[in-house]
C-alpha positions as CSV (number, residue, x, y, z in Angstrom):
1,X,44.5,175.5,66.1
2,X,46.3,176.7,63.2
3,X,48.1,174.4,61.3
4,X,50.2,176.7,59.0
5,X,54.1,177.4,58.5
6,X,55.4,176.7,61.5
7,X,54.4,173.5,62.1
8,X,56.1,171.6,65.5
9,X,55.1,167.8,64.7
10,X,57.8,165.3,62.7
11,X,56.6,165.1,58.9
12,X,55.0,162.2,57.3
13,X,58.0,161.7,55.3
14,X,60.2,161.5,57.7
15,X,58.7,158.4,59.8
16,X,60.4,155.9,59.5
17,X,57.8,153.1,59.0
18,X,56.5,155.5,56.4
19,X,60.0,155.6,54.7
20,X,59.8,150.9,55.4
21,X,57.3,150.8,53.2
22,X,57.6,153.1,50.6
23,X,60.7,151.9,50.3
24,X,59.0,148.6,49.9
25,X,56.5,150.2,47.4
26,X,59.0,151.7,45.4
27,X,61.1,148.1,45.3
28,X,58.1,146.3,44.3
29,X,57.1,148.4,41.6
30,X,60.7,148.4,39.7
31,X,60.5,144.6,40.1
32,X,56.8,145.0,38.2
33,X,58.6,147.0,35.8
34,X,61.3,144.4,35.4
35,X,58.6,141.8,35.1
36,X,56.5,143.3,32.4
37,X,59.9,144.0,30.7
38,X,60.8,140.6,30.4
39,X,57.3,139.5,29.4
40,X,56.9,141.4,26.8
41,X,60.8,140.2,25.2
42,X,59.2,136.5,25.8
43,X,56.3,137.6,24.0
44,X,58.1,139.0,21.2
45,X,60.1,135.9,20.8
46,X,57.4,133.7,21.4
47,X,55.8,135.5,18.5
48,X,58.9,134.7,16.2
49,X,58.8,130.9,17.0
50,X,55.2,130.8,16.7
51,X,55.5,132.5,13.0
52,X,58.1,130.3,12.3
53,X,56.4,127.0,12.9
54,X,53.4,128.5,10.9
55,X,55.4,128.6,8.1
56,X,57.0,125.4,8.7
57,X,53.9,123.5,8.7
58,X,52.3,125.5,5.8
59,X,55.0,124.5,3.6
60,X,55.2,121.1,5.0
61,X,51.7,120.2,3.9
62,X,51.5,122.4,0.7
63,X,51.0,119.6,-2.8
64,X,54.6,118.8,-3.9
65,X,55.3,116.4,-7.2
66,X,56.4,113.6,-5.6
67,X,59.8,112.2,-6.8
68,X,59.1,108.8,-9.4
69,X,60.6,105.8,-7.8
70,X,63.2,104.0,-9.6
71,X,62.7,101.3,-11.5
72,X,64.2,99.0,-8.8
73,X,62.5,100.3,-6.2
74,X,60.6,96.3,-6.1
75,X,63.3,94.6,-4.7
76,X,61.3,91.8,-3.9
77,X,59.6,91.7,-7.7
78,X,62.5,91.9,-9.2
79,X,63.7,88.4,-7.5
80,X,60.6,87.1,-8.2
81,X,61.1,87.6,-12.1
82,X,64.7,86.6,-12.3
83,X,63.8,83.9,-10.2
84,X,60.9,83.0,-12.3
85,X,58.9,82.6,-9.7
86,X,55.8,84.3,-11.4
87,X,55.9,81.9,-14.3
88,X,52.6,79.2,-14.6
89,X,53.7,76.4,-13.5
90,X,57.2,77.1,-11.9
91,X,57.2,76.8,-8.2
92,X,56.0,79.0,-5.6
C-alpha cells in the first residue's frame, strides 16, 4: 500500500471530534494564559503591599524621643496638693 499524494481517506484535521477537542485544547490554554496573567499582576501587587507594611512596621517600632508630658498631666496629684490632701495630718 502506498500512502503517498493521493491519499483517499478524510484528514485528521478535518474530523470533527478532532477539531471538539482541539478546540477545547486551544480554549483551555488561553484561559491558562489568562490565569497566569492575572497571577502574576496579584503577585506584583501583593509585593507592593507586602513592602509597604514592612516599612510601616520598621518605622513603627524604630526608638523615637518620646514627647515630655506636661506638667498637668497628674490630674489626680494636682487635687491632691491643692486639696492638701498629702499634708501630715490633714485627712485622707
Amino acid at each position: 500500500m502506498d500512502r503517498g499524494a493521493a491519499d483517499d481517506g478524510p484528514r485528521m484535521n478535518d474530523h470533527p471530534q478532532f477539531r471538539m477537542w482541539k478546540d477545547r485544547l486551544d480554549a483551555e490554554m488561553a484561559r491558562q494564559e489568562e490565569w497566569s496573567a492575572r497571577r502574576a499582576s496579584r503577585e506584583r501587587a501583593r509585593a507592593g503591599w507586602y513592602e509597604a507594611w514592612r516599612a510601616y512596621k520598621a518605622r513603627a517600632t524604630e526608638l523615637y524621643e518620646p514627647i515630655p508630658k506636661p506638667r498637668w498631666w497628674n490630674l489626680p496629684g494636682w487635687a491632691r496638693w491643692l486639696l492638701r490632701l498629702h499634708a501630715p495630718g490633714r485627712p485622707n
